[in-house]
C-alpha positions as CSV (number, residue, x, y, z in Angstrom):
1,X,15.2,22.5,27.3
2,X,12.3,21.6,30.0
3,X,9.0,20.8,28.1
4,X,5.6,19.7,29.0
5,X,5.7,16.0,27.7
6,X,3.7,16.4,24.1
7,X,0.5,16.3,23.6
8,X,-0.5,13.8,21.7
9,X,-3.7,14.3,19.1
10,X,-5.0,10.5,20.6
11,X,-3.9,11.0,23.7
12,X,-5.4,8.9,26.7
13,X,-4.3,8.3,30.4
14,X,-1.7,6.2,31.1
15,X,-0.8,4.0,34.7
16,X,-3.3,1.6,32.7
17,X,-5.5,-0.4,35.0
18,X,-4.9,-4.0,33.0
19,X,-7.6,-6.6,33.2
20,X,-7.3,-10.1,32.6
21,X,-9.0,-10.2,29.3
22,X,-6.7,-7.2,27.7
23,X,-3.8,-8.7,29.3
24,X,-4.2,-12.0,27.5
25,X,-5.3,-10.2,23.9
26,X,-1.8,-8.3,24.0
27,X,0.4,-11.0,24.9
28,X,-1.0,-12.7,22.0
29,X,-0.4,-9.6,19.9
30,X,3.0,-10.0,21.1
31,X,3.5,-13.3,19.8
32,X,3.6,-12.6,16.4
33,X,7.2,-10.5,17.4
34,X,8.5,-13.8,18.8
35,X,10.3,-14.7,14.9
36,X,12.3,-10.9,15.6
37,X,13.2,-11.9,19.4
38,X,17.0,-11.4,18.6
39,X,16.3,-8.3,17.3
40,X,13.4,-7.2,19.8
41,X,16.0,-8.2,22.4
42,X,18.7,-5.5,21.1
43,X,15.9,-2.6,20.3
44,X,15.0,-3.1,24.5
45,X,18.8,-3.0,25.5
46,X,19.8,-0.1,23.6
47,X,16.4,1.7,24.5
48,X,17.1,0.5,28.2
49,X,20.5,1.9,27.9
50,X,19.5,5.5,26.4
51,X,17.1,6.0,29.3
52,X,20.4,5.2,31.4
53,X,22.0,7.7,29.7
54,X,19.5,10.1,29.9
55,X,19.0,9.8,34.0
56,X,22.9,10.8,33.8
57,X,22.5,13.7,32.1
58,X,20.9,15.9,35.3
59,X,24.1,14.9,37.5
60,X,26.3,16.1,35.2
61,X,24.3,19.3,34.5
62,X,24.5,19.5,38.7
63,X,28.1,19.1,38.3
64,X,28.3,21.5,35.9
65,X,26.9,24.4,37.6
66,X,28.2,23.6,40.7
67,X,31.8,24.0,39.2
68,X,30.9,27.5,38.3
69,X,28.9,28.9,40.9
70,X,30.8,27.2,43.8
71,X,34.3,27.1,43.0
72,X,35.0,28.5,39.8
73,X,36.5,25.5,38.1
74,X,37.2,25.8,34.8
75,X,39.1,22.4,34.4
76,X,36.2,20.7,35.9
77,X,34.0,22.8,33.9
78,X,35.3,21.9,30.6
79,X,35.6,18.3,31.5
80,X,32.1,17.9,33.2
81,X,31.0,19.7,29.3
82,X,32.5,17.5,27.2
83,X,30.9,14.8,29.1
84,X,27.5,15.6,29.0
85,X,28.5,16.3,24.9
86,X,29.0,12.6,25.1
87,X,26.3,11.3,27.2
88,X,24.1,13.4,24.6
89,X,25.9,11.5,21.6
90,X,25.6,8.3,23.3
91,X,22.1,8.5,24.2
92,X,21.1,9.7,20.4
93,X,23.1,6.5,19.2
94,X,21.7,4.3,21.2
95,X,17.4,5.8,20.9
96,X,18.3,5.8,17.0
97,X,19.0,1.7,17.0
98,X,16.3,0.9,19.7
99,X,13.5,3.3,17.8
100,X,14.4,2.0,14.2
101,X,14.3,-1.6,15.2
102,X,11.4,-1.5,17.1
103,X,9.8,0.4,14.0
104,X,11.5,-2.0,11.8
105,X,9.6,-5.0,14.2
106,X,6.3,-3.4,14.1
107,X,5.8,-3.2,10.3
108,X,7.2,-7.0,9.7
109,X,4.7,-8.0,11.9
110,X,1.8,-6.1,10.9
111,X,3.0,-6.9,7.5
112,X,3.0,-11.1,9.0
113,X,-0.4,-10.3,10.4
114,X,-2.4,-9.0,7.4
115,X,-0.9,-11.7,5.5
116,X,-1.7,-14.6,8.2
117,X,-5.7,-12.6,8.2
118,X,-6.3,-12.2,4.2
119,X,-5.0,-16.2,4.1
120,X,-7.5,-16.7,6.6
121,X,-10.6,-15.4,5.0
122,X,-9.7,-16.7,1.7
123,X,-10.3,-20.1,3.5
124,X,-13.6,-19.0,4.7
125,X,-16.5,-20.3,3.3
126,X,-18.9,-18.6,1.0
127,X,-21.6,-18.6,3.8
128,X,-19.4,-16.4,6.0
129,X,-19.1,-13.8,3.1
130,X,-22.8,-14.1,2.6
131,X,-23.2,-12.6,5.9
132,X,-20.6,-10.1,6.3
133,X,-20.4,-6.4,5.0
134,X,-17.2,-6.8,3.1
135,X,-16.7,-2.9,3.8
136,X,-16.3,-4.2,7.6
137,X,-14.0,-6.8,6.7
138,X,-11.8,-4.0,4.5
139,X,-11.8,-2.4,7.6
140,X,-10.6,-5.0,9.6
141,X,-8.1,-6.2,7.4
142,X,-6.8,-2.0,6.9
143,X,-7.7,0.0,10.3
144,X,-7.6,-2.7,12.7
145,X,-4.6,-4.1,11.6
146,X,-2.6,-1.0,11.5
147,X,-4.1,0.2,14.9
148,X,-1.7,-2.4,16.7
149,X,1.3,-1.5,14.7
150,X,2.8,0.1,17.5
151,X,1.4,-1.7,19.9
152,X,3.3,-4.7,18.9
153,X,6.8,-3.1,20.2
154,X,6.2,0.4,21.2
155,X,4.1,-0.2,24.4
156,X,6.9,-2.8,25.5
157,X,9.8,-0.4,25.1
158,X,8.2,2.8,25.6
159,X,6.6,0.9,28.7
160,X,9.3,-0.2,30.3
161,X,11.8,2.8,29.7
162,X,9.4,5.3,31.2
163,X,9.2,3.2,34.4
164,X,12.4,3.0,34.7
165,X,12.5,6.6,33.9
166,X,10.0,6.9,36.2
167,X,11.4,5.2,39.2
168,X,14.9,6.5,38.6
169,X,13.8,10.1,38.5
170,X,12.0,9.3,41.7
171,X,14.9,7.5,43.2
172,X,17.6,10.6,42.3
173,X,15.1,12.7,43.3
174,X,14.5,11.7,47.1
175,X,18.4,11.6,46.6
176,X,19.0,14.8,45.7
177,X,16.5,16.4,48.6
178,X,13.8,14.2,50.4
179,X,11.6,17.3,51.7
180,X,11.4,18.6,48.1
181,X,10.6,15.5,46.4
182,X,7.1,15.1,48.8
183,X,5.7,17.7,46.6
184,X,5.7,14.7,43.8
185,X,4.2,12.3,46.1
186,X,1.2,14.5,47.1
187,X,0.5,15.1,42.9
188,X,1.2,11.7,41.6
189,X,-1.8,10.1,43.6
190,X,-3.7,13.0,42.4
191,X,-2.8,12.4,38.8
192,X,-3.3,8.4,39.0
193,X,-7.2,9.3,40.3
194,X,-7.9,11.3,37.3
195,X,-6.3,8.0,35.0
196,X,-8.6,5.9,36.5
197,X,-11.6,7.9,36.2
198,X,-10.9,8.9,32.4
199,X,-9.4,6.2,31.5
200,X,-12.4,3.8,31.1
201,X,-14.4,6.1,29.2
202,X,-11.7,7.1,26.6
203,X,-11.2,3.2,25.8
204,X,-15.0,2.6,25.5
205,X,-15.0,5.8,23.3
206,X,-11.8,4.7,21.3
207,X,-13.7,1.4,20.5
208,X,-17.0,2.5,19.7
209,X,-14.7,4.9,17.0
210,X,-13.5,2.0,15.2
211,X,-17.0,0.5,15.3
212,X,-18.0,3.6,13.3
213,X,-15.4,3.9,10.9
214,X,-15.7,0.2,10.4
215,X,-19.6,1.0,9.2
216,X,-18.6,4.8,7.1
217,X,-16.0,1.9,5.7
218,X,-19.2,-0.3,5.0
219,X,-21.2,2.4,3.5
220,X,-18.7,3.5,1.2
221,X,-17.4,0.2,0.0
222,X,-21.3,-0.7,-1.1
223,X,-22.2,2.2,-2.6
224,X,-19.2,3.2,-4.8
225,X,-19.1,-1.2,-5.6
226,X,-22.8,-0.5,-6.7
227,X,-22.3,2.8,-8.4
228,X,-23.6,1.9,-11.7
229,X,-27.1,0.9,-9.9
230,X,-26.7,4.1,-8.1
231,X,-26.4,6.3,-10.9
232,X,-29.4,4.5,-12.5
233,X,-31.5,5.4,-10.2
234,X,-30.6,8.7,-9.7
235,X,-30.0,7.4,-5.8
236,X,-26.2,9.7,-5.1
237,X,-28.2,12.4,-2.8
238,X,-29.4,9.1,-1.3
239,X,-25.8,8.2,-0.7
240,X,-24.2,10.6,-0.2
241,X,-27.3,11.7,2.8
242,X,-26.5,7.7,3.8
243,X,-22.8,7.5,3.9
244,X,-22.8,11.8,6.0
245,X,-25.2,10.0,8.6
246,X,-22.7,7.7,9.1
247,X,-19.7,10.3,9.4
248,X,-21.8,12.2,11.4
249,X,-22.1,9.1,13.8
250,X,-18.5,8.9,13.8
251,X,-17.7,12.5,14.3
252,X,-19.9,12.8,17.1
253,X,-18.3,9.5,19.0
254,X,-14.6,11.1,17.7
255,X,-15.6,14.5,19.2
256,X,-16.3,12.6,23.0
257,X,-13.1,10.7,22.9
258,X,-11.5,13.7,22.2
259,X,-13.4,16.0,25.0
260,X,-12.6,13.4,27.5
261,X,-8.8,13.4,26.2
262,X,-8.4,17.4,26.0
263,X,-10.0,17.4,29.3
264,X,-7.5,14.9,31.1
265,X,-4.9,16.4,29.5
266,X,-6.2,20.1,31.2
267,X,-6.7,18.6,34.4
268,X,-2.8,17.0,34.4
269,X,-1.4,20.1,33.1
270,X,-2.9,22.1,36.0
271,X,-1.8,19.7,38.2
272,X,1.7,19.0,37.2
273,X,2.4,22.7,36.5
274,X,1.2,23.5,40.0
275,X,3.9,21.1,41.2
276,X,6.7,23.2,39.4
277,X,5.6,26.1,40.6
278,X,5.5,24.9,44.3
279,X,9.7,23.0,43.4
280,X,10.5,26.4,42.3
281,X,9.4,28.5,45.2
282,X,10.1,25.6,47.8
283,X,13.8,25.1,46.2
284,X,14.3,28.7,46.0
285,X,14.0,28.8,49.7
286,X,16.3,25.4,50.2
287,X,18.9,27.1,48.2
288,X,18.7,30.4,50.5
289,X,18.7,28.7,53.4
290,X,21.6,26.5,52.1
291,X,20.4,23.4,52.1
292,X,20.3,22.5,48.6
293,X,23.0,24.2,45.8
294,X,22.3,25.9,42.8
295,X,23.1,23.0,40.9
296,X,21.0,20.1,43.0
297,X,18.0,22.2,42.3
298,X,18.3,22.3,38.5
299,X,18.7,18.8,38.4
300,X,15.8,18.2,40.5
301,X,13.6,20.2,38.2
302,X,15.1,18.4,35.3
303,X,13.7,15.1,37.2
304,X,10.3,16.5,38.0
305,X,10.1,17.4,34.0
306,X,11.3,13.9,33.2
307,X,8.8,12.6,35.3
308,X,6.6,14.6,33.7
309,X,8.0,13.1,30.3
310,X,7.6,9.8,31.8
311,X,3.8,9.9,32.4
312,X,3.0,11.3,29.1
313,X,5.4,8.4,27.6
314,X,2.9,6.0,29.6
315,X,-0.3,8.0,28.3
316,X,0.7,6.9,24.9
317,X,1.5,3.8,26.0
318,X,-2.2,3.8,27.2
319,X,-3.3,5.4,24.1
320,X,-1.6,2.9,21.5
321,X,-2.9,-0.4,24.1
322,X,-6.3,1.0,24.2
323,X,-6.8,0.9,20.2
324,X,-4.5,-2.1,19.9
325,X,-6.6,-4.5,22.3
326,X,-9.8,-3.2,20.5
327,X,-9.0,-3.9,17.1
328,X,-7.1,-7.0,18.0
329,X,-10.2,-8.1,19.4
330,X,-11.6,-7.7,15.9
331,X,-9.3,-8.9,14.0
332,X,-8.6,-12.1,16.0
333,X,-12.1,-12.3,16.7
334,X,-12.0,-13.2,12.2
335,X,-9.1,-15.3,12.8
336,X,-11.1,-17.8,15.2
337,X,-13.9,-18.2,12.9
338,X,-13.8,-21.4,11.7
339,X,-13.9,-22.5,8.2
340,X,-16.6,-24.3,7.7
341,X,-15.7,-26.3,5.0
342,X,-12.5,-28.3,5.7
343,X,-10.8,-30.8,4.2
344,X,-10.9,-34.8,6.1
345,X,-7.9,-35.8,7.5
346,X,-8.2,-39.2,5.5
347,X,-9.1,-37.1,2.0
348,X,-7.0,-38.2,-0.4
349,X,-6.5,-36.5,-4.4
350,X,-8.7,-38.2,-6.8
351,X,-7.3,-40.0,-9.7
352,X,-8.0,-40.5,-12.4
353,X,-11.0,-38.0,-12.3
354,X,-13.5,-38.9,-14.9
355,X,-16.3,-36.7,-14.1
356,X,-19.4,-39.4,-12.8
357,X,-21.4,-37.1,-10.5
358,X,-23.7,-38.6,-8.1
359,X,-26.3,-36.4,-5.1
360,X,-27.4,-39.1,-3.1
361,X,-30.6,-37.9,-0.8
362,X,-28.9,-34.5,-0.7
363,X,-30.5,-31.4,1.5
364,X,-29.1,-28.1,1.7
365,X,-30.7,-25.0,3.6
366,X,-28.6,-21.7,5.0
367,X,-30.3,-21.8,8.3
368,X,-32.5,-24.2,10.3
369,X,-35.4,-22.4,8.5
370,X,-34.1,-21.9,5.1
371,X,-34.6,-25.4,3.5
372,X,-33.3,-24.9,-0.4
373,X,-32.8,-28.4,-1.2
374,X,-35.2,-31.6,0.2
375,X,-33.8,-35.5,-0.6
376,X,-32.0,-34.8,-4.1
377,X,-31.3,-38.0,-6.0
378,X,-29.4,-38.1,-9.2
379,X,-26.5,-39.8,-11.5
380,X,-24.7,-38.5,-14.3
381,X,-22.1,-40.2,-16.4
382,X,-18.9,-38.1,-17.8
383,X,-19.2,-36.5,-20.6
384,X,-23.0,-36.3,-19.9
385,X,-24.4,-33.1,-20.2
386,X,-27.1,-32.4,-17.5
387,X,-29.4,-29.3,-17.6
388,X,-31.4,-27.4,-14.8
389,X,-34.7,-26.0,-15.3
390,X,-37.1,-24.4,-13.3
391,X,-38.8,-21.5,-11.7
392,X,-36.6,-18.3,-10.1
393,X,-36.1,-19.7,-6.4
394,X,-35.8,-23.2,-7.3
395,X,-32.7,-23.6,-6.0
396,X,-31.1,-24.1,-9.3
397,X,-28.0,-22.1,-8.7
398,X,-27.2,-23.8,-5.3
399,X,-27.4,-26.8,-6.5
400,X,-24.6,-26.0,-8.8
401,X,-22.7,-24.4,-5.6
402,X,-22.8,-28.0,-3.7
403,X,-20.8,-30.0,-6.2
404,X,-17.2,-27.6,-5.9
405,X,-17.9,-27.6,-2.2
406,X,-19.1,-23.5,-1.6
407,X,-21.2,-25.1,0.6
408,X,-21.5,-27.8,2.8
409,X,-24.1,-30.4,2.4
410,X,-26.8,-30.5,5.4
411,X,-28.3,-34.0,4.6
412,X,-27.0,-37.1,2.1
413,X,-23.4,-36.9,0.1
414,X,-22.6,-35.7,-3.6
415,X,-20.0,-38.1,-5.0
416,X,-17.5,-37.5,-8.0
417,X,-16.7,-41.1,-9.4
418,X,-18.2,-42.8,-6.6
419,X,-15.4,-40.7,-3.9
420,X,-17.9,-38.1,-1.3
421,X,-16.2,-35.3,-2.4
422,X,-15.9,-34.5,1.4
423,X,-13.0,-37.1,1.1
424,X,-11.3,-35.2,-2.0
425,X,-8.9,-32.5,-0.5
426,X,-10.5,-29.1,-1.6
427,X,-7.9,-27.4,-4.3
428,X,-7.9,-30.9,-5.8
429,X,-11.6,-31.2,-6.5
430,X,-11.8,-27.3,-7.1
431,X,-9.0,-27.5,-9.9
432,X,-11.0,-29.9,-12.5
433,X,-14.2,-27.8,-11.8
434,X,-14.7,-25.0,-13.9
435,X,-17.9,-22.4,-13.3
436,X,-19.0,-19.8,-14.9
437,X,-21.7,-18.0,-13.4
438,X,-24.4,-15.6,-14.3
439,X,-22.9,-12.5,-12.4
440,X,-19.3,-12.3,-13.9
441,X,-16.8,-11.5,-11.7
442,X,-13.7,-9.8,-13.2
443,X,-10.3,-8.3,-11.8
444,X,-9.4,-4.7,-12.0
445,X,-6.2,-5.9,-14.6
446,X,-5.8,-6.5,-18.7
447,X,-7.8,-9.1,-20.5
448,X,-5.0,-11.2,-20.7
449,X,-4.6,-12.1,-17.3
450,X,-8.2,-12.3,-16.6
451,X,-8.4,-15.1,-19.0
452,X,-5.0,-16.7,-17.9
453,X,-6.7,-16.8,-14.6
454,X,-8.2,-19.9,-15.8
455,X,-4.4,-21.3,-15.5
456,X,-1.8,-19.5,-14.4
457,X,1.1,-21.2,-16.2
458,X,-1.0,-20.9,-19.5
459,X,1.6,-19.1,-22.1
460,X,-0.3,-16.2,-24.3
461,X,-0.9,-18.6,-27.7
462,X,-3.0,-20.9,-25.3
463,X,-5.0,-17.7,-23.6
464,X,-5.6,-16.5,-27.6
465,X,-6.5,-19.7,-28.5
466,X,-8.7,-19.9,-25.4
467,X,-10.5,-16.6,-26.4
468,X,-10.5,-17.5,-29.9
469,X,-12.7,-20.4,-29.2
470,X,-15.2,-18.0,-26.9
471,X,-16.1,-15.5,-29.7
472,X,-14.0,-13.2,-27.8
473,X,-10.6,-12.7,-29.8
474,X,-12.6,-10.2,-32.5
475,X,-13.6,-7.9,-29.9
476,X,-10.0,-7.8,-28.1
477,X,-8.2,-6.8,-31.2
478,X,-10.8,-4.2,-31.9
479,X,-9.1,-2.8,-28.9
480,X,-6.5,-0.2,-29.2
481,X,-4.5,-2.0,-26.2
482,X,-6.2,-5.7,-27.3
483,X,-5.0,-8.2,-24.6
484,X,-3.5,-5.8,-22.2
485,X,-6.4,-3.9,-22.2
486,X,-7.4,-3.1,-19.1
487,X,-11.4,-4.1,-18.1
488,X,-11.8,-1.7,-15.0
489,X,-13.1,-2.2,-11.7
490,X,-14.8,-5.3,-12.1
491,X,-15.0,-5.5,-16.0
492,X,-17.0,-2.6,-15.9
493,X,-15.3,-1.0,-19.1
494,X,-16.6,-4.3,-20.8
495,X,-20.1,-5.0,-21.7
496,X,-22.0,-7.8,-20.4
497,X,-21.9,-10.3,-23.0
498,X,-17.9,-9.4,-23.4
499,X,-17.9,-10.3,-19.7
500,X,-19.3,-13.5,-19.8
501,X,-17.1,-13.9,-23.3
502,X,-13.8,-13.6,-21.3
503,X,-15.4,-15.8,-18.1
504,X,-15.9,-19.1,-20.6
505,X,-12.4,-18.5,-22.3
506,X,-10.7,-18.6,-18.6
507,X,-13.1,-21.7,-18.2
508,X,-12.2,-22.9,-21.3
509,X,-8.3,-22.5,-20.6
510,X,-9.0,-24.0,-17.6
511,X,-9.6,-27.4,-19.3
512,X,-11.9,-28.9,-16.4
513,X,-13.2,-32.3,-15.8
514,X,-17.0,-31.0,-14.8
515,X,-18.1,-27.1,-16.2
516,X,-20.5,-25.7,-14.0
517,X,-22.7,-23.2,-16.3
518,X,-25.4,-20.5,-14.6
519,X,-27.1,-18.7,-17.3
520,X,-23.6,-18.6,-18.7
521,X,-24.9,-16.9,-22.0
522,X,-27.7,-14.7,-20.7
523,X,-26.0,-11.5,-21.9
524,X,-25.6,-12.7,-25.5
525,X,-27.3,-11.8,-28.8
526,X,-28.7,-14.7,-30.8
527,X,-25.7,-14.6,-33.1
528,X,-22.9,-14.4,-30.6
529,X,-24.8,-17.2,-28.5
530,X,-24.7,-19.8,-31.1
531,X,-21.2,-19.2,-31.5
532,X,-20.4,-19.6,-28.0
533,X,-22.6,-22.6,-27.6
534,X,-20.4,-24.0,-30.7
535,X,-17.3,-23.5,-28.7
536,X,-18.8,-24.4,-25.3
537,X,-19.9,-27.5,-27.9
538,X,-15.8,-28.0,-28.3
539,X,-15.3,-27.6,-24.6
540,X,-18.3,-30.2,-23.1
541,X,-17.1,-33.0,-25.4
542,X,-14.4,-33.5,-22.8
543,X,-15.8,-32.8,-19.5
544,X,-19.4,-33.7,-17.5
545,X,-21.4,-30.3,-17.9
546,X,-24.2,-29.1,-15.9
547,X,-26.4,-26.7,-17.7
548,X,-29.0,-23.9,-16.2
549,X,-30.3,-22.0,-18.8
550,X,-33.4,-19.3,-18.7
551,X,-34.6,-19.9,-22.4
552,X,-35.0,-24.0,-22.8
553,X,-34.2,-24.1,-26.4
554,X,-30.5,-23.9,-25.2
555,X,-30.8,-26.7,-23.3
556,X,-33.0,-29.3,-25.8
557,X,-29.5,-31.0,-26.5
558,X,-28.9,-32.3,-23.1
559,X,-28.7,-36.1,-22.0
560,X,-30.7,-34.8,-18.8
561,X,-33.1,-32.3,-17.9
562,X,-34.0,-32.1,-13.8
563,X,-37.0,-29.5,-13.5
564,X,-37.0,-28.4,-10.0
565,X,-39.5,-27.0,-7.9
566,X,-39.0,-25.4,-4.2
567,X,-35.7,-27.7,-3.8
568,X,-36.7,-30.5,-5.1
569,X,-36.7,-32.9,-8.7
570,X,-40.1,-32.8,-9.4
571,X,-39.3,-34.4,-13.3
572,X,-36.4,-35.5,-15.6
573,X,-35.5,-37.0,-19.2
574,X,-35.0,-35.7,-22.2
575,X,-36.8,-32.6,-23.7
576,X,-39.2,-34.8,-25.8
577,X,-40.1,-37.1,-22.7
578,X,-40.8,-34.3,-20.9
579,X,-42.8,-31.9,-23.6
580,X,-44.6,-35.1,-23.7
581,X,-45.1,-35.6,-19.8
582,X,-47.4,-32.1,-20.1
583,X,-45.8,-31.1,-16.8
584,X,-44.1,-28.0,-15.1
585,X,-41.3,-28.2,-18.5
586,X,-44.0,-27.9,-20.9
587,X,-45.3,-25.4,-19.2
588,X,-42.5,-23.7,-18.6
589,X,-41.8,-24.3,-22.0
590,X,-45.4,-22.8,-23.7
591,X,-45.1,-20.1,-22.0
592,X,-41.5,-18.9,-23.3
593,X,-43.2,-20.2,-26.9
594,X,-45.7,-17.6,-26.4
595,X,-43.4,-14.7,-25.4
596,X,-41.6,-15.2,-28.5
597,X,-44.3,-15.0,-30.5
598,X,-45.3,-11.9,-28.9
């Protein structure tokens, strides 16, 4: 009946000492329970109330051996039994409803939480991602956020039921013999210095753990993302030897949290076991000298065990706050970072949209010292088709990323139909844009829905038709599976030029305004490109399209050719005004001549 309270496999010193910072994070953990209140309420005054129960249960064990050893009672014997029966029956009704709602509590709101963060960084700008390890932000959004599950509810009702436990084992105690119970007082001041001394070094140790699964998390989430490029270079020992120095890292910070822990847990379990010895010899001699019965001695040992209980309740208390306020620090340490494009309070939906793009003096660099894009000037009409050309680094491609707002102008204004786009709410001027990049980006799921991605109300004779007019409906039905065939992580079951075929049939679904295309038909052969270009052909008839293109003789055709140079519009016109100009384009343009030859 009388255990040790358990050990727990994280376990850490309780009798917390609470700073200000921690306070604050938890409280703000706790708000996300306020929407369960009624509920949290109930959990605390059944849990309350079983920890009542439980206090009762020593007396009547007292009682109960007191009626036999004293007096003989039977009646009282039988009725003191079936008592405790029912203090046992109410105090398992009563843990069941307090435990399952405070479970019940703790995975809604880590369920509220996870979906509040994800929301979050899906407003985030590309800029943020471009500097975070998404295998950190996995981590944050999977480890960190179920790290305060329990934390949530648990510490508030395991907290306050083992101080009340505490204190009313205390209280019963110096009730039941006030001699006896100064055993408890000499070891409880004892066992509070050990808290504090451990107890600082197991939370440093317990957050510098989560640091280190967050980069094994890292590691792992490049290199398997990457694995084609890994296999190609014959780089998995390198991997693998990168991704074990890691987990070596984190084993070796694991194996001091867990020294310090197995060592306060030693140092207690001396300690408290001492005291039990000491209540049994020093009862044993109240009881002979009749000053304490039989049964006030067996109840006092029951209290002293439940106190025991009680402090390793409070070490897991300790042990759940100490990872909670960690990762919450993480994780709403993402939830302050603030977008940083946001749309105006005085932006208003554009229409109708006609597609007239404007840059007006436009700069753009990622840092103070990064400079992509210097003073910018140009006007296209809609339905204009306007190419880019250039050298690699001539900040082609983020041009492209200013006009759907990925990234916030540093100098001048881009307007759409004479609006600053700044002024057109976001998911507006996002939905009549339609890019399709150089590195495709697919999702793990059939064809079908990577395409109706495009628009997700599209029916499945507009996603055929959509493919149809990519070059890409041959290839599907060639498949076993055909739409609902599924393209693997990424697309990677797909080859590159299928890739790109499904990303212009989701454009094309999309039916945009202005279509955004980087090196959109790199990954082509000659035949399958002029049949995309013939359906791209369909496609920019209706919308303003900008055009960046590697080999120039796809981009003769346009009503504008910009050739940039280190961020800026060194010349433009049309391919026969500039051939003509015997500038950077006709250079650029002899020397792809030549390679062809070759």
């Amino acid at each position: 009946m009388f255990t040790l309270p358990e050990k727990h496999p994280t376990f850490k010193p309780a009798l917390l000492h609470l700073n200000k910072t921690s306070f604050r994070q938890y409280l703000r953990i706790l708000t996300y329970a306020r929407p369960y209140l009624g509920r949290l309420l109930f959990a605390l005054v059944a849990s309350l109330l079983a920890t009542l129960v439980w206090l009762a249960v020593p007396l009547g064990l007292r009682e109960l051996l007191d009626a036999v050893f004293d007096g003989g009672n039977r009646e009282l014997l039988n009725t003191v039994t079936f008592i405790l029966i029912g203090l046992f029956v109410m105090q398992a009704f009563l843990g069941f409803w307090g435990s399952y709602l405070l479970d019940w509590i703790g995975e809604r709101v880590v369920t509220d939480l996870r979906r509040e963060l994800y929301a979050h960084l899906n407003r985030l700008s590309l800029r943020f991602f471009s500097n975070q390890r998404l295998g950190e932000i996995t981590s944050r959004l999977t480890n960190d956020v179920g790290a305060i599950r329990d934390a949530v509810t648990g510490t508030l009702s395991e907290g306050l039921t083992q101080t009340i436990s505490l204190i009313g084992s205390v209280g019963l105690m110096v009730y039941l013999n006030w001699r006896l119970s100064l055993v408890i007082f000499v070891t409880v001041p004892l066992i509070t210095l050990a808290v504090r001394y451990f107890g600082g070094l197991i939370r440093k140790l317990s957050r510098e753990v989560q640091d280190r699964l967050a980069d094994t998390t890292a590691i792992a989430e490049e290199s398997l993302g990457a694995i084609q490029s890994v296999k190609s270079f014959a780089r998995e020992s390198y991997e693998v030897a990168r991704y074990n120095d890691k987990a070596e890292e984190l084993f070796r910070t694991a194996r001091k949290r867990v020294l310090y822990s197995n060592l306060f847990w030693s140092v207690v379990a001396v300690m408290f076991l001492s005291t039990m010895i000491v209540i049994f010899w020093y009862g044993g001699t109240e009881v002979l000298a009749g000053r304490l019965t039989a049964g006030d001695l067996v109840a006092f040992i029951f209290f002293a065990f439940n106190i025991g209980r009680s402090l390793g309740g409070m070490a897991r208390v300790y042990a759940v706050f100490s990872s909670a306020v960690g990762a919450s620090e993480r994780i709403f340490g993402l939830l302050e970072e603030v977008p940083e494009i946001e749309d105006h309070p005085e932006a208003r939906p554009l229409d109708p949209v006609l597609g007239a793009v404007a840059f007006e003096e436009v700069s753009f660099g990622y840092g103070e010292d990064q400079s992509v894009l210097e003073s910018v000037n140009f006007r296209c009409e809609p339905g204009e088709i306007v190419a880019l050309a250039g050298p690699s680094g001539a900040g082609k491609t983020t041009l492209l990323s200013l006009i759907p707002r990925f990234y916030e102008v540093t100098g001048g204004r881009i307007t759409i139909d004479g609006r600053d786009i700044r002024m057109i709410p976001q998911q507006q001027l996002r939905s009549f844009i339609a890019v399709v990049p150089q590195d495709i980006q697919l999702f793990g799921t059939t064809i079908r829905e990577n395409i109706r991605y495009g628009r997700l109300e599209a029916t499945d004779p507009e996603v055929e038709e959509a493919a149809r007019l990519a070059q890409a409906d041959g290839f599907i039905r060639e498949h076993p599976d055909g739409y609902e065939a599924r393209v693997g992580e990424r697309g990677i079951k797909l080859s590159g030029g299928q890739r790109q075929r499904i990303a212009i049939a989701r454009a094309i679904l999309k039916q945009p305004r202005i279509l955004l295309l980087d090196e959109a038909t790199s990954s082509l052969d000659s035949e399958s490109e002029a049949a995309v270009q013939l359906a791209l052909g369909h496609l920019m008839k209706r919308c303003t399209t900008f055009v960046i293109a590697h080999r120039l003789s796809t981009i003769r055709d346009a009503d504008t050719i910009l050739v940039m140079e280190q961020g800026r519009i060194l010349e433009r016109g049309r391919h026969e005004q500039l051939m003509a100009q015997n500038g950077l384009y006709r250079r650029l343009h002899d020397i792809q001549f030549q390679e062809k030859l070759v």
